[in-house]
N, C-alpha and C positions, 0 to 999 in steps of 0.2 A: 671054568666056574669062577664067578665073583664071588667073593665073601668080603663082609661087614662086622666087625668086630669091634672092641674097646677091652676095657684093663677089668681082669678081675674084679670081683666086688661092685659093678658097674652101680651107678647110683644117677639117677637123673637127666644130670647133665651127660652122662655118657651115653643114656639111650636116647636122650633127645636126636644127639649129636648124631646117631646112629638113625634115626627116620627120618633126619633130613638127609644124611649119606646117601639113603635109600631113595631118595626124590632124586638126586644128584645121577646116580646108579640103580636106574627102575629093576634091571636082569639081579642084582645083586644079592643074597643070601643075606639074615640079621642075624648071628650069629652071638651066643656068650661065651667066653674062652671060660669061664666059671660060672660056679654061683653071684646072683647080684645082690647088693646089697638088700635089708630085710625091708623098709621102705617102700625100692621099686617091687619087692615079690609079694606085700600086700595091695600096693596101685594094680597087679597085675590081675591076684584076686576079684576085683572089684572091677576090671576094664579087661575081659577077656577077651573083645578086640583086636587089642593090641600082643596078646601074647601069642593069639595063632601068628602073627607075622616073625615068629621068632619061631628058629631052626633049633636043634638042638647040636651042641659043639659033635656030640658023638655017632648022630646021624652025617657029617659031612666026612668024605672022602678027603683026607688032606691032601693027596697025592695027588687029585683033579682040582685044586686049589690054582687059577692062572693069573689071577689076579685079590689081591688083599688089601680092602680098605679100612685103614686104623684111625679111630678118634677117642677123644682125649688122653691120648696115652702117647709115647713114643719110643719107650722102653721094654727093650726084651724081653724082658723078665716079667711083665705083668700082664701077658696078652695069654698066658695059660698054654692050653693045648697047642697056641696056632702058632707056635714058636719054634715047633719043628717044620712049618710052610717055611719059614725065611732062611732053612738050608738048603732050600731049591733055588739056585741061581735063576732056574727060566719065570719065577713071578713074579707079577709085576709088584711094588708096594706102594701105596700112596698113602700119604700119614696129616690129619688134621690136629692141631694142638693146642695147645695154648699156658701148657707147663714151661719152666722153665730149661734149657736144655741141660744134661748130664751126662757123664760117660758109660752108661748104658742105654745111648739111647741107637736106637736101627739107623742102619746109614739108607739113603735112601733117595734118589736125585728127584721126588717127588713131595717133600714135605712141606706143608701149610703150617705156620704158626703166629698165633695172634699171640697179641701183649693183652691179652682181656680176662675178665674176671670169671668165663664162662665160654668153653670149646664152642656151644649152642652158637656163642654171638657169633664167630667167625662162620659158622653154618650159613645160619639166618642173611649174612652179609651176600656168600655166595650164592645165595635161593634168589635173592634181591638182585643179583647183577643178572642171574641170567634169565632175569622174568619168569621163575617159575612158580606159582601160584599154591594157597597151600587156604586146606578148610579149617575153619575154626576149630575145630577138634585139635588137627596137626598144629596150629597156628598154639593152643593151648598146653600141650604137649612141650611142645620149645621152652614157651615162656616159661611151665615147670625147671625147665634146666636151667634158664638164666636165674630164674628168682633161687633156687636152691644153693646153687655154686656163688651168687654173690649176696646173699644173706637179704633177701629182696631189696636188693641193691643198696644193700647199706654196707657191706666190707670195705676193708679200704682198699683191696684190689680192686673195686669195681670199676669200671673204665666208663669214660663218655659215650664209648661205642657199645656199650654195653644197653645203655639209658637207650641210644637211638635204635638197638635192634629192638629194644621191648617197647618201645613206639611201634614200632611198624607191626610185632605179633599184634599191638593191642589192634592197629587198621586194618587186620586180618583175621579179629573176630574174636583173638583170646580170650578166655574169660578169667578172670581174676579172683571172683569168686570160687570155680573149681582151683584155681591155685592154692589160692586160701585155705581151703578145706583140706586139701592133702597135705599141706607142707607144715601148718601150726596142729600138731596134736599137744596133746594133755599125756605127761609123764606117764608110764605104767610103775605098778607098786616096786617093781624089782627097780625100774629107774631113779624113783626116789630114793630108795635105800641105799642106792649106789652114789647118789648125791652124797646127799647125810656121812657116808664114808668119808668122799674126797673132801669134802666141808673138814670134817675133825683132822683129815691126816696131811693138808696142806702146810706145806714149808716154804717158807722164804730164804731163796739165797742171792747175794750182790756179788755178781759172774763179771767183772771185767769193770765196774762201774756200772752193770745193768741190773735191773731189778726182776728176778726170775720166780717164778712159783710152781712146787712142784707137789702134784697129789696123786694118792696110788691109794688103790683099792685092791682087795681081794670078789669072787664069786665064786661056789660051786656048780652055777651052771651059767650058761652062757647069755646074756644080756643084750638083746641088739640097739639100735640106734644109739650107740654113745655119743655120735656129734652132739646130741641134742643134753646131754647130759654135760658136757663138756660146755656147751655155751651158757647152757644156765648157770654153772661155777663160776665162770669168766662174767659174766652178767650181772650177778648177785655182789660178787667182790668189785668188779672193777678190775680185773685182772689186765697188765697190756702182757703181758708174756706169761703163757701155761702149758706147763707139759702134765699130762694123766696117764698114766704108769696104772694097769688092770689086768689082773692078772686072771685069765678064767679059761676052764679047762685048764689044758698042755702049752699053754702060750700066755704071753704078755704084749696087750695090748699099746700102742700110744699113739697119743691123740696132741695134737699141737698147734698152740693159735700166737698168733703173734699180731700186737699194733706200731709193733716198733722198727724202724726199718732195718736197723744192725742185726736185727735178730731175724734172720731167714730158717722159718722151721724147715720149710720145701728139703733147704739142702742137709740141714741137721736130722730130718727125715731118711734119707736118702744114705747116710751113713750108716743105718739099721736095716737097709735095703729095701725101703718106701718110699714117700715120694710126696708132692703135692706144692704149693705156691708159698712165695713168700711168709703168708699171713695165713696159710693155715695145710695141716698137713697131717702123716697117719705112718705107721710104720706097725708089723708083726713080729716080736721078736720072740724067737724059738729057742729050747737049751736055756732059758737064764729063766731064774727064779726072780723074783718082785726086787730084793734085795740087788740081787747084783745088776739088772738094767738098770734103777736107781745109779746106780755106781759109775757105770759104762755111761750113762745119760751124762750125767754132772763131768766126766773128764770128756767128752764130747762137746760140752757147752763150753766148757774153759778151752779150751783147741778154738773152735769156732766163732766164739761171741769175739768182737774187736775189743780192745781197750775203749773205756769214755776215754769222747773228744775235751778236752779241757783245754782250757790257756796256757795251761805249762804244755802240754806236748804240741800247743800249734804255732807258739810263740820263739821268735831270732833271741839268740843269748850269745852272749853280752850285747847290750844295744849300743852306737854309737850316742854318746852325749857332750854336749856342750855346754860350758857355762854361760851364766845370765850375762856377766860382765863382757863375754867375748863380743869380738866385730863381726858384724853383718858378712864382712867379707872371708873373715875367720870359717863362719858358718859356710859359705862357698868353697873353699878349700876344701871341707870336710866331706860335704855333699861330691864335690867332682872325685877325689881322691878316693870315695869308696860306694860311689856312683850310687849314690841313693836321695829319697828324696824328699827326706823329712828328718829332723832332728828333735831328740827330746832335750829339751833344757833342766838344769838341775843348779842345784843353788851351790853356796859354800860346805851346807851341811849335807851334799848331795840327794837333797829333797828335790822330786819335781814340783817346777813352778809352770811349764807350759811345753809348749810346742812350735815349733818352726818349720814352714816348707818351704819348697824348693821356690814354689809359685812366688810367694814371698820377698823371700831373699833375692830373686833377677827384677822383680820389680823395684825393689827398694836400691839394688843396685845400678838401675836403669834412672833411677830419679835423684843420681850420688848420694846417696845416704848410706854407702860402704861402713864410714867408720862408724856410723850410728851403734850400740850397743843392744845384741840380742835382746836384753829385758824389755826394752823400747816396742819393740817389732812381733814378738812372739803372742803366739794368741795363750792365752790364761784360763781360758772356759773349757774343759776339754773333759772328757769320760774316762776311765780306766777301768779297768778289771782286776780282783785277784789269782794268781795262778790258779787255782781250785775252783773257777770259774768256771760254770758251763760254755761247751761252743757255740750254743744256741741265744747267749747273753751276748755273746761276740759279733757274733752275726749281725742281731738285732740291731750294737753301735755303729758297727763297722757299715751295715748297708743303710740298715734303717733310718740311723743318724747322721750316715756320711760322714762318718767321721774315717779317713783314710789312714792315718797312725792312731791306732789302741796302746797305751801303755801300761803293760803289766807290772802293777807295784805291789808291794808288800811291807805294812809300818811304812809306809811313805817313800819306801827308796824302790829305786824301779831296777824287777828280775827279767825286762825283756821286753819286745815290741812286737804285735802282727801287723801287720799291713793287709790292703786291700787285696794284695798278691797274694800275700798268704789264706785268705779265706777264700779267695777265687780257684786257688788249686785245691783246698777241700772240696769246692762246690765239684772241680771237675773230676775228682775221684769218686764222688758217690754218685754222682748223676751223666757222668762220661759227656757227649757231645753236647748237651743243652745248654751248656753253658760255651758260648760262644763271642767273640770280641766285645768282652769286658761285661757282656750283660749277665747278670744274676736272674735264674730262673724263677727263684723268688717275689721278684717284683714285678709286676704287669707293668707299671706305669714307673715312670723316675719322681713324678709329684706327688704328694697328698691330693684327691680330688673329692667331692661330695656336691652335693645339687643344691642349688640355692635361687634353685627358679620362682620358687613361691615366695621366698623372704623377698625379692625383686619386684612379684609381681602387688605384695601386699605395702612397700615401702617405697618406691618409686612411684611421681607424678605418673597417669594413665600414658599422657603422652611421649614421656621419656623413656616409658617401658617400650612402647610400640616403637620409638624410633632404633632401638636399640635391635629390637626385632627387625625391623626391617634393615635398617645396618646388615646382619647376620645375614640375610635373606640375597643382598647384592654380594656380599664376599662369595658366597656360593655359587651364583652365578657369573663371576670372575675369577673363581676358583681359589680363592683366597683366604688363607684363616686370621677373623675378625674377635679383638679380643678388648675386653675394658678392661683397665687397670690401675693402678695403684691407687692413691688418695679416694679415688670414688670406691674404688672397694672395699677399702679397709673401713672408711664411714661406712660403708652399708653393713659390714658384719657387725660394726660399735652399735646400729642401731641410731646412728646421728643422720641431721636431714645433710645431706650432698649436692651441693649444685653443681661441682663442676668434676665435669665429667670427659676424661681418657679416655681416649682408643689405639691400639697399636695390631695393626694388620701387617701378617708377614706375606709382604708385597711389597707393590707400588703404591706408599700411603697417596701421593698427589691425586694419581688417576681414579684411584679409588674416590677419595673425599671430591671430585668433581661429579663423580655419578652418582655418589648420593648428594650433592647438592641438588643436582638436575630433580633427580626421582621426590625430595622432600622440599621443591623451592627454597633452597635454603642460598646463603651466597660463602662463596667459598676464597680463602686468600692461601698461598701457597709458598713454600719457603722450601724449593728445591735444593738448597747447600745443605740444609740440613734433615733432608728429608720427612719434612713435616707440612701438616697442612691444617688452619682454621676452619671451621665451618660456623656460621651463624645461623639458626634457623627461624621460621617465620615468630612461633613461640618467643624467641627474643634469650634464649640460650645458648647458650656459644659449646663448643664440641671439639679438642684436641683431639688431631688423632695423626696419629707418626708412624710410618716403617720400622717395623722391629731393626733395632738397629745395636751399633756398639763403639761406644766412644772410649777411646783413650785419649792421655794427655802425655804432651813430648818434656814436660816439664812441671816441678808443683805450682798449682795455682792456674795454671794456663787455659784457655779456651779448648774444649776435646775436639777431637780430628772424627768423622762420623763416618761407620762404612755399614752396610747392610749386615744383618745378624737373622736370630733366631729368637723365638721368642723368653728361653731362659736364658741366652745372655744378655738379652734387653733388660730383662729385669734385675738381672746381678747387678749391671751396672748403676741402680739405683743405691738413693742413700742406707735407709734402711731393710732392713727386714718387714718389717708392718706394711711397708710402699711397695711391697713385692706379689702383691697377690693379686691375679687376673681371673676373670669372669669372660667366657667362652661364650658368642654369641651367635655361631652357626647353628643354622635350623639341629642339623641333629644332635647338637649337644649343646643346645641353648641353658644358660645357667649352671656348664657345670663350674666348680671351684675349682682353679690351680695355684696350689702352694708347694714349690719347689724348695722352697729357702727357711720353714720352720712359720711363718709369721703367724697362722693360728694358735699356736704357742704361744707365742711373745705376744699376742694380743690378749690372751687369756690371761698369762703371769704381766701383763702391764709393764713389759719392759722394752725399751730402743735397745736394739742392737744393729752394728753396721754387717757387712755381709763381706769386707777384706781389711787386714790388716793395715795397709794403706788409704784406708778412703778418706782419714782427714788427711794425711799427705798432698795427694792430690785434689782435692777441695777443703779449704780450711773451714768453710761457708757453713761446711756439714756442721761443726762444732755449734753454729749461734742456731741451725735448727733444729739441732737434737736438743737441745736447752727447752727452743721453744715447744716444742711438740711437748717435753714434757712436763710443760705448764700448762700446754692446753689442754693434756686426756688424762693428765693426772700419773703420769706412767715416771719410771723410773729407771736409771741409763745401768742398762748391763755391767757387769764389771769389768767384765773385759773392755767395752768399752768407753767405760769412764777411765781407765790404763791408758787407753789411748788418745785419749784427750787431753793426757798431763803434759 
């Protein structure tokens, strides 16, 4: 005999889970190890359909039990009656899940479990692979489970897989309006009342650095659907973390929601011997009166909750430091001898004044400027934190702003450093493999991007729009990414008219600019040493456009040496920042914006800044055009880099 079962209390997404089991397992038994929640036994009222397909636990012979299929549950202890089948080694067990695992849960060489915000979804996935087909009714049925279990998909457990199984119930007929109507009810009077309680008797307490709120209630008689009482509290206040403590009849209830990820009710459930996900969860607790679960709660949550992430506990102490007056080569010594790869500088008064890297310093000692002094070379623009500082402020500079050394000060003298190291091994404690050679899961993209196809198509001559289109149009068809840049960009975001206009394709700029000469009769001149090529077209506008490429210099002042590159070290190697922003002109992302290097900033706050501490080293030229530029947009030279100018 097959049987189909789930956890006590089954609610929604358990019976869903369990009629699609039953599609899966036609011979199969629908079985409750208990009563279901009061929810599903009023849908059942109202859809007695569906209740004749449901056995009862105490009509089935456990002993002819040969096979047992369990969903959303995967724990002994909540499967009721059928917990004495898994002392028969001859049955089989197959288990669908999508809870988090725990030490009570069945061992079992057959278990299924999703990362999703709804056991249904992982159903609905396997119905989908093996083409089994399901009627509106069933198809609406489901979607009840997904919409219930992830708050109609707005929890923050809710998964993408989630979204795409409730696509495919809607392609099979669901109706959303029966969803609708059974899942938003209107409070009953004893649920208000019950509100009204937790309302007055809510407390705030700060568990580890977290923000915790706890409300508890009394009833004489028994109250059912408290999720729904519980989300209205959380709703009303704004709650990210709620525990509800109810005590009615012989028992105390708790109900627990969480938006915060440090706080996992699932497993601080689970400690009262319940259960349930990260971000939301339930437990019965038997023998204790209001007062002392109260009690037992709050030293469960101190055990449990982590300490806040803050700057002090994520930051190197004592940091190494250098002084301003020391030699470039000084700074090398320090760096080799304690293998690291940034130094903080500090003054006489050991005040920080700036920052030095490794990158820096081999360059500078690559172009002999050893004895040059730290203060000369160090960059002066730089972020800091105070100890007391969220990790999430940290984060923000350290990724967001790419800034690679954070330095933690206090009154101006500095308690300590994190590095890019240091925030990337948080990343990979909380988030285990996603975080992978060197990338941050954080960020989709290393640039700032946004679309600026329409300010192009309203600002640009007709013709220089379309050539620029169809530019994009050949790189695709030579497989090529076609990109305009600097000077024509940065006029187009000022709003200034632009005549002359960059291209840098990472490619073969030559062979490229000959096939759009060919396709736009245009005529074309070529400069193979430096992997560039002119185009002039019939219009009578001339057209740069070069191989992403990257120039160094073997010496200051000198002509640069040019080898093939990428498109963000092409544009590092420009002067400024403001000269750094490229405009994407393949068909599928025609017009997006890329600002790797900050310059929509520096265009907004109207200032030059260079993008290495070396760039007038190695071209001094830079100096008479940072003057000019900003005489001509009116902008004003960073401070850091007017330092480097002196």
């Amino acid at each position: 005999m097959d049987v189909i079962t789930a956890h006590v209390g089954a609610d929604f997404d358990a019976f869903a889970s369990m009629l699609a089991a039953k599609k899966l397992y036609p011979d199969a038994l629908i079985a409750f190890p208990g009563s279901p929640e009061k929810g599903l036994r009023d849908f059942f009222v109202v859809s007695a359909l569906y209740a004749m397909d449901i056995t009862p636990a105490t009509e089935i012979d456990l002993d002819q039990v040969t096979r047992l299929i369990i969903v959303d549950t995967r724990q002994r202890d909540r499967i009721g009656v059928f917990e004495k089948v898994l002392d028969n080694p001859k049955v089989q067990v197959i288990i669908y899940d999508h809870h988090p695992a725990s030490p009570k849960d069945i061992k079992s060489e057959q278990v299924h479990v999703a990362k999703t915000g709804a056991c249904t979804t992982l159903m609905v996935e396997l119905l989908k692979e093996k083409g089994i087909s399901l009627t509106p009714d069933e198809a609406t049925i489901l979607m009840l489970g997904i919409y219930e279990d992830t708050g109609s998909l707005k929890f923050v457990s809710t998964t993408p897989r989630d979204l795409r199984a409730a696509a495919y119930l809607l392609e099979q007929g669901a109706s959303l309006s029966v969803v609708s109507d059974l899942l938003i009810k209107e409070m009953t009077t004893e649920q208000v009342l019950l509100l009204h309680d937790l309302i007055r008797s809510t407390t705030h307490y700060r568990i580890n650095g977290t923000d915790i709120h706890i409300a508890t209630a009394s009833s004489e008689q028994y109250v059912g659907d408290m999720a729904i009482v519980v989300h209205k509290l959380r709703d009303l206040e704004n709650y990210n973390v709620l525990f509800v403590l109810i005590s009615m009849e012989d028992r105390v209830y708790l109900v627990a929601r969480s938006r915060l990820e440090n706080v996992h009710v699932g497993e601080i459930a689970r400690r009262f011997g319940g259960g349930g996900h990260p971000s939301a969860a339930s437990a019965t607790l038997k023998g204790m009166t209001l007062v002392e679960a109260r009690e037992a709660l709050l030293k469960v949550l101190h055990e449990m909750i982590p300490p806040e992430l803050i700057a002090e506990t994520v930051m190197s102490s004592p940091p190494i430091l250098i002084h301003e007056k020391a030699l470039i080569r000084d700074a090398q010594t320090l760096m080799t001898r304690y293998n690291i790869n940034g130094l903080l500088v500090v003054n006489e008064m050991e005040m920080i004044v700036g920052i030095l890297t490794r990158q820096t310093v081999e360059k500078a000692i690559y172009h002999g400027l050893d004895r040059n002094e730290v203060s000369q070379l160090m960059t002066t623009e730089f972020h800091s934190v105070a100890p007391g500082d969220s990790f999430e402020k940290v984060q923000q500079l350290v990724i967001g702003e790419s800034q690679r050394l954070l330095p933690v000060v206090e009154k101006g003298r500095v308690k300590g450093i994190i590095t890019r190291t240091d925030v990337m091994r948080i990343f990979r404690e909380r988030v285990g493999d996603k975080v992978k050679d060197g990338a941050f899961p954080t960020l989709s993209h290393p640039a700032r991007q946004k679309q600026i196809r329409k300010l192009m198509e309203e600002r640009l001559p007709g013709h220089v729009y379309e050539f620029l289109k169809k530019a994009g149009e050949i790189g695709d068809e030579m497989g090529i990414q076609v990109y305009g840049v600097g000077g024509f960009v940065r006029d187009l975001i000022l709003r200034r008219d632009t005549f002359d206009i960059d291209m840098v394709v990472e490619g073969d700029a030559v062979a490229f600019t000959e096939r759009l000469a060919v396709l736009t009769n245009g005529v074309s001149r070529k400069h193979r040493k430096f992997k560039t090529a002119n185009l002039t077209l019939p219009e009578g506008f001339q057209v740069d456009i070069a191989s992403a490429r990257l120039e160094y210099y073997d010496r200051p002042a000198a002509l640069p040496t040019v080898t093939h590159s990428s498109l963000k070290l092409d544009l590092f190697r420009r002067d400024f920042t403001i000269n750094t922003l490229a405009v994407h002109l393949n068909p599928g992302s025609f017009g997006q914006l890329i600002d790797f290097f900050g310059a929509q900033e520096d265009l907004r706050e109207k200032r030059i800044r260079v993008l290495n501490n070396l760039s007038f080293v190695e071209d001094p030229t830079r100096i008479l055009r940072a003057i000019r530029f900003e005489q001509r947009f009116g902008f004003r030279l960073g401070k850091h880099t007017l330092n480097l100018m002196k």
